[in-house]
C-alpha positions in Angstrom: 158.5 -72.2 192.2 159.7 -72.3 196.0 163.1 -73.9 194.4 163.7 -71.2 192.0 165.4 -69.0 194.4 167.7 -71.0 196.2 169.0 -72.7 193.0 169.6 -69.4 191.7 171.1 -68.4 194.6 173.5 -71.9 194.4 174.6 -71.0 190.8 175.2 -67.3 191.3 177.7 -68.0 194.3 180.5 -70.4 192.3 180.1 -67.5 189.1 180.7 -64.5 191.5 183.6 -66.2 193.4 185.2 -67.3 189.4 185.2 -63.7 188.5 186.5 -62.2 191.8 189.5 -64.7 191.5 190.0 -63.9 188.6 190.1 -60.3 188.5 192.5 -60.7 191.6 195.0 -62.4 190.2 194.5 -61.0 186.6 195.9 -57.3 188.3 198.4 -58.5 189.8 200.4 -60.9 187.4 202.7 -58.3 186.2 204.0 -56.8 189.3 204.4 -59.3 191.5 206.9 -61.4 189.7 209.4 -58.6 189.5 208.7 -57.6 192.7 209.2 -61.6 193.6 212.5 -61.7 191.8 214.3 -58.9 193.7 212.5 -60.4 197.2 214.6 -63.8 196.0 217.4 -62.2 195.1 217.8 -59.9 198.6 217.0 -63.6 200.5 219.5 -65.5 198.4 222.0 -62.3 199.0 221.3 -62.5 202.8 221.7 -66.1 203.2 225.2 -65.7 201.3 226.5 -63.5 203.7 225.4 -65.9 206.5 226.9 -68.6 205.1 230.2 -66.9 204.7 230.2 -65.7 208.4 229.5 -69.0 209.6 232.2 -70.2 207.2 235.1 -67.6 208.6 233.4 -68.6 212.6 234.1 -72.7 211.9 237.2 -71.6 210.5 238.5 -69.8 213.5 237.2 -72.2 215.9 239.2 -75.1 214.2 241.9 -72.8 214.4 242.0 -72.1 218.0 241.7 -75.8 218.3 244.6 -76.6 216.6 
């Protein structure tokens, strides 16, 4: 009887972490990937703009080289 309780213990712990995942991500599947999408989008937007400064800067450096 002495390994009753810690196998019971050993079973409830992998069930109780199952259900807490997936509860967690279960809530949130909706919202994040819109939210994800516009968080891309305003990256990819920013890194656009970078690459067009850095374009115009190489630009006018060959310039003034010339």
């Amino acid at each position: 009887m002495q390994w009753l309780l810690p196998t019971l213990l050993v079973l409830v712990c992998p069930i109780m972490m199952f259900f807490m995942m997936r509860g967690m991500h279960g809530g949130h599947q909706h919202g994040t990937s819109c939210h994800k999408n516009n968080h891309d989008q305003d990256h990819l937007d920013k890194f656009r703009k970078e690459n067009e400064r850095l374009i115009r800067e190489n630009q006018e450096l060959k310039n003034r080289n010339l």
